[in-house]
ZAMARGU-4260 file (C-alpha; in steps of 0.2 Angstrom, whole numbers, plus 5000, padded with zeros to 4 digits):
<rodrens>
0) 5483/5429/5492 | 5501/5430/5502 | 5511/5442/5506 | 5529/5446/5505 | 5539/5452/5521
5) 5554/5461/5515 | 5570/5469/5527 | 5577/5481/5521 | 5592/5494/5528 | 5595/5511/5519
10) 5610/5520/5521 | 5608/5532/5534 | 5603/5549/5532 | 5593/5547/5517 | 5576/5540/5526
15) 5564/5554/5518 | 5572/5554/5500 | 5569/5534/5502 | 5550/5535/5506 | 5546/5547/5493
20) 5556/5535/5480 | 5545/5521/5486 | 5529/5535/5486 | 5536/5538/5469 | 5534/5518/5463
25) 5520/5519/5469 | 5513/5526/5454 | 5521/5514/5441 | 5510/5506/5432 | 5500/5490/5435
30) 5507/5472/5439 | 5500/5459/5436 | 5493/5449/5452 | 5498/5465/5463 | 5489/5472/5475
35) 5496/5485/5486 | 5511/5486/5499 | 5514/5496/5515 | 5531/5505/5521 | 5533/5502/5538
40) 5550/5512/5547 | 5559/5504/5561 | 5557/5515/5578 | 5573/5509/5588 | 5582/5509/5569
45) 5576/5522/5558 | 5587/5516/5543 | 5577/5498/5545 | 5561/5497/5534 | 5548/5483/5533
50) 5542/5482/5515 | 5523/5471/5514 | 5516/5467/5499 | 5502/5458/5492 | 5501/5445/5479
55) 5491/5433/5472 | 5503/5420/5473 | 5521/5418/5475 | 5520/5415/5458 | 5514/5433/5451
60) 5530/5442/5464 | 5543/5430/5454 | 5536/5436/5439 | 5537/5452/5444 | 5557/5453/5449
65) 5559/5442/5431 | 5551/5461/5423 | 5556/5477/5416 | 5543/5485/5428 | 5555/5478/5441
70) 5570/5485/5432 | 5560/5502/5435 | 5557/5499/5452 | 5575/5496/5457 | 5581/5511/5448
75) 5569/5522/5458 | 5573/5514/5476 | 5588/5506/5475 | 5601/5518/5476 | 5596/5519/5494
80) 5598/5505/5500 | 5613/5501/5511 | 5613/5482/5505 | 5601/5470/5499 | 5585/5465/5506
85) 5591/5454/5522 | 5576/5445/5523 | 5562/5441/5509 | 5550/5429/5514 | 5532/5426/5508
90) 5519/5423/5521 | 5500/5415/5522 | 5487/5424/5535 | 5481/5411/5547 | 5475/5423/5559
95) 5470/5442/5556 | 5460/5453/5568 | 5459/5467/5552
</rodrens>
């Protein structure tokens, strides 16, 4: 399984309408090779989110952003966005105390 790390800046202001958007997408139905994500909001920056999701591979994700459920996805969140995802990255654990 990896996970993807994404950085994401919303236009300011619109913080709670952007959570229940991504609380919203939630309920979209299932991807394949998905497992789940967490919304994490910035303390020092409260327009700075870190999206983490889980895959089964790097593989299934691309798949994903190639999909119409994509499509969906971006309709629902994307408008709050200040710019695109700054960073996207795809990670391995090598160490976990969960």
């Amino acid at each position: 399984m990896i996970t993807e790390i994404a950085q994401i800046e919303i236009k300011p202001g619109t913080e709670k309408d952007y959570e229940a958007a991504v609380a919203k997408a939630a309920d979209l139905p299932p991807i394949k090779g998905f497992h789940g994500f967490e919304l994490h909001r910035s303390i020092e920056k409260p327009q700075r989110y870190r999206f983490i999701a889980r895959w089964d591979t790097v593989e299934a994700h691309n798949d994903f952003r190639a999909s119409e459920a994509f499509a969906d996805w971006r309709a629902l969140v994307g408008p709050y966005y200040a710019g695109p995802p700054e960073v996207v990255e795809h990670t391995e654990t090598v160490v976990s105390t969960f």
